[in-house]
C-alpha distance (Angstrom), angle and dihedral (degrees) to the residues before:
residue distance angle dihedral
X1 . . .
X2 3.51 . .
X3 3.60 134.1 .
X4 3.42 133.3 -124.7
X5 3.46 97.8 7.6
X6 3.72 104.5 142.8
X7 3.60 123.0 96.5
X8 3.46 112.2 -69.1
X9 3.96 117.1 -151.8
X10 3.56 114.2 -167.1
X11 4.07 122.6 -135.3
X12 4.04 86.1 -142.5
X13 4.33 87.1 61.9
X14 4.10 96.6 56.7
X15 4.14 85.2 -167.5
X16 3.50 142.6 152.5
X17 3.39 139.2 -150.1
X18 3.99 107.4 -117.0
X19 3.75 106.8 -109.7
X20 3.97 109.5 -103.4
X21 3.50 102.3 -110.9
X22 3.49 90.2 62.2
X23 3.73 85.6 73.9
X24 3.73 113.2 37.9
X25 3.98 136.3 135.1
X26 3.67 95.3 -46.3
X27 3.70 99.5 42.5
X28 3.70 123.3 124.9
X29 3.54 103.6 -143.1
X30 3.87 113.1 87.5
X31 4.08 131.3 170.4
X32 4.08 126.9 -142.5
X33 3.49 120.5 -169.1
X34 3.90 129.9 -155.6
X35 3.64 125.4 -151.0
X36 3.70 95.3 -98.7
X37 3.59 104.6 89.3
X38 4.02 102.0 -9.0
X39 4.50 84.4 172.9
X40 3.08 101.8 64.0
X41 4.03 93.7 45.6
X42 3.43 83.8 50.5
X43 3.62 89.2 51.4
X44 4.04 95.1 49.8
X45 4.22 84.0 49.8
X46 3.51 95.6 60.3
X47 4.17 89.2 43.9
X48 3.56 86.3 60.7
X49 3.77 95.0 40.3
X50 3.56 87.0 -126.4
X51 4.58 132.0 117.0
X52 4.04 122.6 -109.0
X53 4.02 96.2 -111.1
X54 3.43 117.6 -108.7
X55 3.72 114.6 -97.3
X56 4.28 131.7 154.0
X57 3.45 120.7 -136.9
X58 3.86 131.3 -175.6
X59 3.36 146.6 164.8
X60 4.10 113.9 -129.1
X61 4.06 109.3 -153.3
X62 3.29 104.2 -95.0
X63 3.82 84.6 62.4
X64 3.57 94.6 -99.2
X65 4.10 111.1 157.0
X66 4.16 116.8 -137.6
X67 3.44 129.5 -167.4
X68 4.10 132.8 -175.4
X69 3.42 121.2 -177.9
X70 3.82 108.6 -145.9
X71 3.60 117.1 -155.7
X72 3.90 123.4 43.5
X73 3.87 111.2 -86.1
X74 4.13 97.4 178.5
X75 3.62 110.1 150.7
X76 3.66 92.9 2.4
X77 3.90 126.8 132.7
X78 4.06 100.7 -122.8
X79 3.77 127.2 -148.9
X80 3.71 121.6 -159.1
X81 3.92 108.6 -170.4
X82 4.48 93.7 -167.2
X83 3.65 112.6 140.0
X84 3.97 112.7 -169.6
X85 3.45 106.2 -131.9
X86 4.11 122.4 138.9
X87 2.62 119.9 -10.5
X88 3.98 82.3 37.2
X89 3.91 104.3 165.4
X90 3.78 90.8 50.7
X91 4.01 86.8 49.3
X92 3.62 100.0 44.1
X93 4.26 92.9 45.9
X94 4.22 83.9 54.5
X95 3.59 90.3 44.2
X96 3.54 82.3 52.6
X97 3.43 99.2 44.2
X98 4.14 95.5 47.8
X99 4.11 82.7 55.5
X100 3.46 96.8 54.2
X101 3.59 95.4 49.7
X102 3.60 95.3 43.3
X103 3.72 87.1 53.7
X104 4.40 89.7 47.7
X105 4.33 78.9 51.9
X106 3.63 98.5 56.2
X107 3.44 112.4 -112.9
X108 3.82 115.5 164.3
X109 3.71 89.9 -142.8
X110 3.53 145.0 17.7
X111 3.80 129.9 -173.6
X112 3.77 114.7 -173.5
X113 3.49 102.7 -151.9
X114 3.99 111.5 -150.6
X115 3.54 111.9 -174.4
X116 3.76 92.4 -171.9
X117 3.59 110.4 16.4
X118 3.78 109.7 -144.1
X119 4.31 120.1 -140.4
X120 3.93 85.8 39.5
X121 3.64 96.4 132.9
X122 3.59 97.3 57.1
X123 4.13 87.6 67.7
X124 3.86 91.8 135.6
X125 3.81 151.3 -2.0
X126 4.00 115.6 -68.0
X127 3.92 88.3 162.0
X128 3.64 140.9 15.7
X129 3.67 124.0 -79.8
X130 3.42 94.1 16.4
X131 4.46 127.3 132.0
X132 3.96 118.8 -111.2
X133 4.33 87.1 -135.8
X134 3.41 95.7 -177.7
X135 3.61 91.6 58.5
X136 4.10 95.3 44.9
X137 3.89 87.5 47.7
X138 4.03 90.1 54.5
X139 3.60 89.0 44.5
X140 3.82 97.0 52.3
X141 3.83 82.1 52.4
X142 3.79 94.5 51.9
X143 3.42 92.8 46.5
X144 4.06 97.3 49.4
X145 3.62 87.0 58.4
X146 3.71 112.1 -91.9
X147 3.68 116.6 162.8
X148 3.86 88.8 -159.4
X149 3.75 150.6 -39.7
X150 3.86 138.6 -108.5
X151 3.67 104.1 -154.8
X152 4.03 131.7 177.2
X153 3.30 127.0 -143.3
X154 3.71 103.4 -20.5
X155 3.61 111.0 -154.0
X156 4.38 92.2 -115.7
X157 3.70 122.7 8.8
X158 4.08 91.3 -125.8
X159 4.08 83.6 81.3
X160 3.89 88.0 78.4
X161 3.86 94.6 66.3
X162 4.01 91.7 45.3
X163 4.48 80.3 72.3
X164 3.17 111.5 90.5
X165 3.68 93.1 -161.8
X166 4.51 123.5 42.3
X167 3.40 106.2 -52.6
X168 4.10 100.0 -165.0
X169 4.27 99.5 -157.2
X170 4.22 115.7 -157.2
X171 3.59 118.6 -174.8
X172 3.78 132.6 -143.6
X173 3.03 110.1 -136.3
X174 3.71 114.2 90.5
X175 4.15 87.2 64.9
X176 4.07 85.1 54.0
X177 4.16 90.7 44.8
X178 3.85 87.3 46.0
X179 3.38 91.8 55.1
X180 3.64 98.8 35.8
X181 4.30 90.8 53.8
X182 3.67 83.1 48.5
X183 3.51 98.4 69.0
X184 3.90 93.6 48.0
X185 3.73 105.5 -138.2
X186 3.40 124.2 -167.5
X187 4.25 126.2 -138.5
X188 4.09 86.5 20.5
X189 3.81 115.0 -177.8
X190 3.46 121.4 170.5
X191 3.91 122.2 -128.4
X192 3.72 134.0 -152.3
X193 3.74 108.6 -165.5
X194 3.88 95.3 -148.0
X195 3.93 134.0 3.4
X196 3.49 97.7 -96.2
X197 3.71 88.8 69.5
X198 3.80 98.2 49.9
X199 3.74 98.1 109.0
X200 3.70 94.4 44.0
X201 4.24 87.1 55.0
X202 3.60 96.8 45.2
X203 3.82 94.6 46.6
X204 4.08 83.4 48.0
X205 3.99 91.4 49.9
X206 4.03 93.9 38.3
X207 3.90 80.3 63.7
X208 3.80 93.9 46.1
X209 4.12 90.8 69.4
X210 3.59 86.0 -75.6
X211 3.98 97.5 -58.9
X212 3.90 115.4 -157.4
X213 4.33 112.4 -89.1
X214 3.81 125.3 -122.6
X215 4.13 127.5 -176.5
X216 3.41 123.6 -163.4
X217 3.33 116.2 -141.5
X218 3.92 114.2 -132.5
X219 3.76 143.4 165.9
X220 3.52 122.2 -157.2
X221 4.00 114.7 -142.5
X222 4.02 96.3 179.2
X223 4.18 144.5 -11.7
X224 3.59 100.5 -55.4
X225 3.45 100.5 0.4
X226 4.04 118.3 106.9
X227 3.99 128.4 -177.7
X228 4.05 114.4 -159.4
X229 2.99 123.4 -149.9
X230 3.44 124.1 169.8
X231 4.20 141.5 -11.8
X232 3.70 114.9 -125.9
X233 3.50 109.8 -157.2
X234 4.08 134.3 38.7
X235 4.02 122.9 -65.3
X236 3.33 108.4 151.6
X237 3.54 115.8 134.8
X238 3.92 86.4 -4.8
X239 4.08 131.6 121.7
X240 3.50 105.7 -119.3
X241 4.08 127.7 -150.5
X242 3.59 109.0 -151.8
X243 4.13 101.3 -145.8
X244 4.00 124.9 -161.1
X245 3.47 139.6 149.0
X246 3.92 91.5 -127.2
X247 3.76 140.1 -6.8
X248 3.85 119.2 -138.6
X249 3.54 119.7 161.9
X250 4.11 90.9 -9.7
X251 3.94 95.3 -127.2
X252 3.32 91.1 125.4
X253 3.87 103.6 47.2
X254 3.76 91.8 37.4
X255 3.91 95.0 57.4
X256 3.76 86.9 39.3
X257 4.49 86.5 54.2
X258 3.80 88.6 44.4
X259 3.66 90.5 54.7
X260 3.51 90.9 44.5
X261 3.46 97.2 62.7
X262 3.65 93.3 41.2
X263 3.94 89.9 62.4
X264 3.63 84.2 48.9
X265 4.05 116.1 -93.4
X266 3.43 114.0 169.8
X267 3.94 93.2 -141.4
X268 3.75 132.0 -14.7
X269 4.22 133.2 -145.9
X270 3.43 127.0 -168.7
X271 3.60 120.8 -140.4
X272 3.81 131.8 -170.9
X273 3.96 142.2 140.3
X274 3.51 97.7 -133.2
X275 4.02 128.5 53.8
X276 3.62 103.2 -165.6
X277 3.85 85.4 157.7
X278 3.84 98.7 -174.2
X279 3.69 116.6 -174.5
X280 3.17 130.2 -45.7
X281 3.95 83.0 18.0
X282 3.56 97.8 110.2
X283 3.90 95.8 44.1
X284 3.57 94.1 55.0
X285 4.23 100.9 39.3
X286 3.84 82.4 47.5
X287 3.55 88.2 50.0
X288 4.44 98.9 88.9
X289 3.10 99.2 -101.5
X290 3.93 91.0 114.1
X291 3.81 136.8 39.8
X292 3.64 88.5 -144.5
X293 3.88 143.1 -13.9
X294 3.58 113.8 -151.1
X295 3.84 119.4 -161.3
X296 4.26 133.1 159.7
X297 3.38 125.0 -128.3
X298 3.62 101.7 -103.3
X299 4.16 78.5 134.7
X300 3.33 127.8 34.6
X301 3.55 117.2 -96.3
X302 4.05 114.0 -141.0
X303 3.20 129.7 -146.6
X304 4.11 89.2 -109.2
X305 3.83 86.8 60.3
X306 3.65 105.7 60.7
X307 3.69 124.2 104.7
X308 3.75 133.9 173.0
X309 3.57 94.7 -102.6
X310 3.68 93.5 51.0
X311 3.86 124.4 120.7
X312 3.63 122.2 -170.7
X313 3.88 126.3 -161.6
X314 3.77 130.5 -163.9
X315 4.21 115.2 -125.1
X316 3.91 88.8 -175.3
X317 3.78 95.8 99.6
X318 4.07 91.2 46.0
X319 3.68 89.4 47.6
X320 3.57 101.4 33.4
X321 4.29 93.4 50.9
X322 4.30 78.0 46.2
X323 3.63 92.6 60.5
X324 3.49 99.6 40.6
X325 4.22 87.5 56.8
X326 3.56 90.7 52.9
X327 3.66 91.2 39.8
X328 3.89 87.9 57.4
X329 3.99 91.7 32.3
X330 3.83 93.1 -115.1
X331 3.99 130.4 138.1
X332 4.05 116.2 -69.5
X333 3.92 90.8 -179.6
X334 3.37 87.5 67.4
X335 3.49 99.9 69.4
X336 3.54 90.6 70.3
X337 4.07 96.3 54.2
């Protein structure tokens, strides 16, 4: 079983689901979901009070993906909940696929909403002759007809500017805080497990009562392979959170626990929105090193996946409150004030 996975509102988003006559028969507003993560769509549909649309989708035998959208969406502002997570190519080509045909239907707008947005690494050059994928993948999306994109948590801010089109960004991390506060831990410092993630920590902790700030130290020898070094900053008889955008195959935050504990942490959690859990991910954040890792379900998590020490949070509220703004052409940012 998992824990924790209920929807979680968070006390820093005072929202409201829209009452559910605001949407009935003749309303606008309509939600598509691909088969990447077809819960939590169905999640964000019952925030809004409103049905996932009907749509078919196949796959012929050559591999070949088809999608019909089955009621009339003319002059209606679309919403395509898809994030493209493994297998990502397949996910991104339907995602594709469900744009393009919304665009053949009529809709005035679409918004493919990614809630992890696969390809994000590769957002620039570290060698020569090598793609800028996070740009491609934003181009495809521009060019299949999206009129813009609801992402979470992309994995660096630059990603925004690759969009041609309004690229509306939410973050995760109040649902984390909220549940982190909730559980009242004592001597809390915040940890960023590399350099790169220093803001994201320090805008985590300044949340946290202003919790102390630790960096680890790390240098990375090859993809997916992470050396740590050292922890700047004082743990010693603390309880550390752990705090990423995304674990994949938990080198990095592993190492980073292990050297935790060796500079003397009393416990350590892991915290991050999105649980790509490569292998051997689950083997090694099973492994004891943590009293808990909390993730959301930004990805789905399969039954394979789970582990005792697994927490699971719902994003439907976040995203679901972050359509309806758009929907009604009001402020997102300001759910994070």
């Amino acid at each position: 079983m998992l824990r924790g996975l209920a929807v979680i509102r968070s006390a820093t988003l005072p929202i409201q689901p829209p009452p559910l006559s605001q949407f009935g028969e003749s309303s606008r507003l309509k939600l598509f979901s691909g088969s990447a993560n077809v819960d939590l769509a169905r999640e964000v549909a019952r925030y809004l009070g409103l049905d996932l649309g009907p749509m078919v989708r196949k796959r012929f035998a050559d591999g070949e993906v088809y999608i019909q959208i089955q009621e009339s969406i003319r002059g209606c502002d679309v919403y395509l909940i898809q994030p493209t997570c493994y297998p990502v190519n397949d996910h991104l080509m339907e995602l594709l696929i469900m744009i393009d045909a919304c665009r053949r239907a009529s809709a005035r707008q679409i918004t493919a909403v990614i809630p992890y947005y696969g390809y994000a690494r590769a957002d620039r050059k570290t060698a020569g002759r090598e793609s800028i994928t996070a740009k491609l993948v934003a181009n495809l999306m521009t060019k299949a007809g999206a009129s813009r994109v609801l992402a979470i948590d992309l994995h660096s801010a630059q990603i925004q500017g690759y969009f041609d089109i309004p690229c509306d960004h939410v973050y995760g991390t109040p649902v984390l805080i909220d549940y982190i506060a909730s559980k009242n831990l004592e001597d809390l410092v915040v940890v960023s497990p590399d350099v790169g993630g220093v803001a994201r920590a320090r805008a985590f902790a300044k949340k946290l009562n202003d919790a102390p700030l630790a960096i680890i130290d790390k240098r990375r020898q090859a993809h997916n392979v992470a050396e740590v070094m050292n922890v700047v900053g004082d743990v010693r008889g603390k309880t550390a959170v752990l705090v990423d955008d995304m674990i994949d195959t938990a080198g990095t935050i592993c190492e980073g626990a292990r050297l935790l504990k060796q500079e003397g942490a009393r416990q350590v959690y892991a915290c991050a929105t999105h649980a790509v859990f490569s292998p051997p991910a689950v083997e090694r954040l099973s492994a004891g090193l943590f009293e808990e890792v909390i993730v959301t379900n930004t990805i789905p998590m399969t039954a394979a996946r789970q582990f005792e020490q697994l927490t699971v949070l719902s994003m439907a509220n976040l995203l679901g409150e972050a359509i309806w703004r758009i929907h009604e052409e009001s402020s997102v940012s300001s759910m994070f004030r």
